[in-house]
C-alpha positions in Angstrom: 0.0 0.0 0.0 1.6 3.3 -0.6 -0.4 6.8 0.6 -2.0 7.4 -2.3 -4.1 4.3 -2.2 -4.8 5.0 1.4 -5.7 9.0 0.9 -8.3 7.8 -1.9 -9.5 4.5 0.2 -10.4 6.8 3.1 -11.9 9.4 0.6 -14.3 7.0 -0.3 -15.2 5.3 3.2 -15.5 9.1 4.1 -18.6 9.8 1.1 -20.0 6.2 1.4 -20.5 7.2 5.1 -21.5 10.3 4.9 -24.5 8.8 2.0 -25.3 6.0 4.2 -26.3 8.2 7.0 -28.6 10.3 5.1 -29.8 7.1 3.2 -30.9 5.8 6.5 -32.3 8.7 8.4 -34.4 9.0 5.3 -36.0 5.5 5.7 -37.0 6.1 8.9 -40.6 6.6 8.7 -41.8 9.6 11.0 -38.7 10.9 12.2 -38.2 14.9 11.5 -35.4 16.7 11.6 -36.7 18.9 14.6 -37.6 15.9 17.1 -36.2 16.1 20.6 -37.5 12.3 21.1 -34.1 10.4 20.0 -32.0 12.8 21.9 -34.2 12.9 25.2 -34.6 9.5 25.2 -30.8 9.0 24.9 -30.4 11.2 28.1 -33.1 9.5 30.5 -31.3 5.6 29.1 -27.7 7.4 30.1 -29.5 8.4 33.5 -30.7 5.4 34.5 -27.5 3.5 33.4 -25.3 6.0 35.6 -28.2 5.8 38.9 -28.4 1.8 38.3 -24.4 1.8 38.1 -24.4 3.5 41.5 -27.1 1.8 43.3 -25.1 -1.6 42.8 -21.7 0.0 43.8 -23.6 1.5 47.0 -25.1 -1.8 47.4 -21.4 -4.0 47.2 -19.8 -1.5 49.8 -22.4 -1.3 52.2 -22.8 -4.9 52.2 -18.8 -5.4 52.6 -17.9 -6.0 56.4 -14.3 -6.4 58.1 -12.7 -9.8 58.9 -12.3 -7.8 62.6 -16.4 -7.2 63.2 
């Protein structure tokens, strides 16, 4: 491979990317441009990964007990 090959390779993944995405947000049926819905319901799934996360760490320390008790 020399750097031409890999300049025009990555030129290509870079367009065939970029068309796939619109491709696909155009088969989507009812999705607009303007909805908050994928975004907000990206932020409540990242909340309740990060309060489950902690509920189990606060739940492993409190149940952890010294050999001396």
């Amino acid at each position: 491979m020399n750097k031409r090959k890999a300049m025009i390779g990555w030129a290509v993944y870079s367009v065939a990317k970029r068309a796939f995405k619109s491709k696909a947000k155009g088969a989507v049926p009812g999705m607009k441009k303007s909805s908050r819905l994928p975004g907000l319901a990206a932020k409540v799934a990242g909340l309740g990964a990060v309060l489950g996360g902690l509920m189990f760490w606060r739940k492993r320390r409190s149940g952890h007990q010294t050999a001396g008790s």
